[in-house]
C-alpha positions as CSV (number, residue, x, y, z in Angstrom):
1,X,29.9,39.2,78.7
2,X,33.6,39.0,78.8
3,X,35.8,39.6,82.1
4,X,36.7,43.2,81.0
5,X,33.1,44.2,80.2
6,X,32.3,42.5,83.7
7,X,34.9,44.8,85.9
8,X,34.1,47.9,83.9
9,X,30.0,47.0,85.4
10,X,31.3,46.3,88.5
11,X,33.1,49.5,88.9
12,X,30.9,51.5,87.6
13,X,28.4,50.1,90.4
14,X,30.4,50.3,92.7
15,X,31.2,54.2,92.1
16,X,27.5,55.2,91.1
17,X,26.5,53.5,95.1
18,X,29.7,55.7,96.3
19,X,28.6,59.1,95.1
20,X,24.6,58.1,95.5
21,X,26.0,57.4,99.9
22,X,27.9,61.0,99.3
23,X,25.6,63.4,97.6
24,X,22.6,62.2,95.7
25,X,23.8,65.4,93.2
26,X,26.8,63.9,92.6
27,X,25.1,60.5,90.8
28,X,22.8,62.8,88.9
29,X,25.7,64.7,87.7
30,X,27.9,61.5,86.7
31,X,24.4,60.3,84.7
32,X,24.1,63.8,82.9
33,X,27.2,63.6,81.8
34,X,27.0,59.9,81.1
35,X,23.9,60.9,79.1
36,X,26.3,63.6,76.9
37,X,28.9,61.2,76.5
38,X,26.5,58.6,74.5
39,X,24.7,61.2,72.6
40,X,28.5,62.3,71.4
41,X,29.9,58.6,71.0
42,X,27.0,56.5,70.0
43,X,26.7,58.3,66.5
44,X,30.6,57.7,65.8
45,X,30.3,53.9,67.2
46,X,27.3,53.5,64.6
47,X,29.7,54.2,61.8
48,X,33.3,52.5,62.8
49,X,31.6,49.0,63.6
50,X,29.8,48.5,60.4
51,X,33.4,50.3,58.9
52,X,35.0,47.6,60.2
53,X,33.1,45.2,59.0
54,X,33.5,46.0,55.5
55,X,36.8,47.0,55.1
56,X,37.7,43.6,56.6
57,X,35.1,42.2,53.4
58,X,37.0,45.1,51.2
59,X,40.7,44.6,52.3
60,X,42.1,41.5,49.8
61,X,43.8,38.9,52.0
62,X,46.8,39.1,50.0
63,X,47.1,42.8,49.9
64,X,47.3,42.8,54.0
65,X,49.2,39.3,54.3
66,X,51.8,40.7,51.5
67,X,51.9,44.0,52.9
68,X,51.8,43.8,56.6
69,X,51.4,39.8,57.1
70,X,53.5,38.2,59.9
71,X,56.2,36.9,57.6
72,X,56.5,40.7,56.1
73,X,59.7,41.5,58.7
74,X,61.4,44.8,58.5
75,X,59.4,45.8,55.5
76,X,56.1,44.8,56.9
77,X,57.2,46.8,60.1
78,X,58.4,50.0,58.2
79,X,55.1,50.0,56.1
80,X,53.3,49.6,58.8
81,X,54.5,52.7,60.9
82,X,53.7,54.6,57.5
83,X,50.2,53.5,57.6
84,X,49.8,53.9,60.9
85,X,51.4,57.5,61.1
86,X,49.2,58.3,57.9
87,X,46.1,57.5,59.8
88,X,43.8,60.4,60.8
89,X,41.4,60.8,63.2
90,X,41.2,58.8,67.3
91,X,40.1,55.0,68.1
92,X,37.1,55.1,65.9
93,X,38.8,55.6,63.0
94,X,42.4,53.6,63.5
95,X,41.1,50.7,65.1
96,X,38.3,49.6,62.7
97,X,41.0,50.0,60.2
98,X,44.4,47.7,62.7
99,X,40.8,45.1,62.9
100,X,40.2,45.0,59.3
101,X,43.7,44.7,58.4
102,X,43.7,42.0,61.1
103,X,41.3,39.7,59.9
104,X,42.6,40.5,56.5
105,X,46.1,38.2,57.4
106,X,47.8,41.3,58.8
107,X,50.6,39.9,61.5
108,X,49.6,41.2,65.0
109,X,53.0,42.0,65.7
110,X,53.0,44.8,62.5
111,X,49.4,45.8,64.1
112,X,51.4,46.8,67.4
113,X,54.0,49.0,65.2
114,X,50.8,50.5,62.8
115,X,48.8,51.5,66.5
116,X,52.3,52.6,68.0
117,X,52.6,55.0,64.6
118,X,49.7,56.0,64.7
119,X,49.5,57.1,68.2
120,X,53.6,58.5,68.1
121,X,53.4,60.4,65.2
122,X,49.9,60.9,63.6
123,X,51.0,63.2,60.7
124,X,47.3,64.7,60.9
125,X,47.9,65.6,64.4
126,X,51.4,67.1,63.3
127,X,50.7,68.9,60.9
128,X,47.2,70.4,62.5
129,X,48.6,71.3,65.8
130,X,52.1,70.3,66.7
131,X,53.6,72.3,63.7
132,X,51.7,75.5,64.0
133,X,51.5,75.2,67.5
134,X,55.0,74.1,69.3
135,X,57.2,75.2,66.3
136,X,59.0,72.8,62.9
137,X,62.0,72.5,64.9
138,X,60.1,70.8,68.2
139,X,58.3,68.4,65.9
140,X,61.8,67.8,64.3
141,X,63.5,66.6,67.7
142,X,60.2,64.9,68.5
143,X,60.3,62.8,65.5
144,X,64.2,62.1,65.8
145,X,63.3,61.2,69.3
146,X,60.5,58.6,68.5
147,X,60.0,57.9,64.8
148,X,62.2,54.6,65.6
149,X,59.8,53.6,68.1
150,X,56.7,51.8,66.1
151,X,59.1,49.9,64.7
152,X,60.8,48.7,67.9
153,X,57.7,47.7,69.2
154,X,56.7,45.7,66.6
155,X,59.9,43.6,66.4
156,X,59.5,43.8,70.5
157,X,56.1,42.0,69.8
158,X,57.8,39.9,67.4
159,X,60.4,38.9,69.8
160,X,57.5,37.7,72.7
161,X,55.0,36.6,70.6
162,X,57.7,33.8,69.6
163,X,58.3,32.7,73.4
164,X,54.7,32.1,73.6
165,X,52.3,29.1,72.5
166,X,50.9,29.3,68.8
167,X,48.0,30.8,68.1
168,X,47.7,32.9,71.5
169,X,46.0,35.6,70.1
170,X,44.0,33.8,68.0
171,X,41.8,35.8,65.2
């Protein structure tokens, strides 16, 4: 069990005694909808694991180290803010695919830029919601505003990942 996985136990412990001492209702409550949460989840998880799993069998090495590989630099961090916007779908669908592209050779510091696009300007999400929704001319100022972000954050991740020891993050 990692330290994460341990807190998140200890927590949720901690809050099921809380609202068990409060209202017995409350607990019941928390479990029904802990209960709805799984039956909605669980499916979704069944899929993006064993996703993962191939596409990091699927993805050639060389495609992801030439692509978006830690030597790739500007280039590697420009094509990966056009994957990552390019994405569709939440967590179950991009980060099987940042994982698989991962073990593939990907460069962790073009990972950070690819999750930052996908989570700044998710062209699904754009063109879904914010367009028809907020207006062309709002998503026009929003993406002058941040399309330059990924991209910063992956040289950002570039620039701390050298002040620390090799192989920090390990794979």
């Amino acid at each position: 069990m990692t330290a994460t996985a341990l807190v998140l136990w200890i927590a949720a412990a901690i809050g099921a005694t809380w609202a068990l001492l409060r209202d017995p209702a409350i607990l019941r409550g928390a479990v029904r909808h802990t209960r709805t949460s799984l039956i909605t989840v669980l499916p979704i998880v069944a899929i993006a694991l064993p996703t993962a799993g191939f596409l990091t069998e699927l993805v050639p090495e060389r495609f992801a180290t030439t692509l978006f590989g830690p030597d790739s630099g500007v280039r590697g961090h420009l094509a990966a803010t056009v994957a990552g916007a390019c994405i569709p779908g939440g967590p179950f669908v991009s980060f099987p695919v940042v994982l698989a592209l991962w073990s593939s050779g990907a460069g962790p510091a073009q990972m950070v830029t690819l999750i930052s696009a996908w989570s700044l300007i998710g062209v699904n999400r754009l063109i879904l919601w914010e367009g028809p929704l907020m207006g062309w001319r709002f998503v026009a100022l929003r993406l002058a505003a941040t399309a330059w972000l990924p991209p910063l954050s992956g040289l950002a991740a570039e620039a701390i990942l050298a002040c620390l020891p090799p192989d920090v993050l390990g794979r």
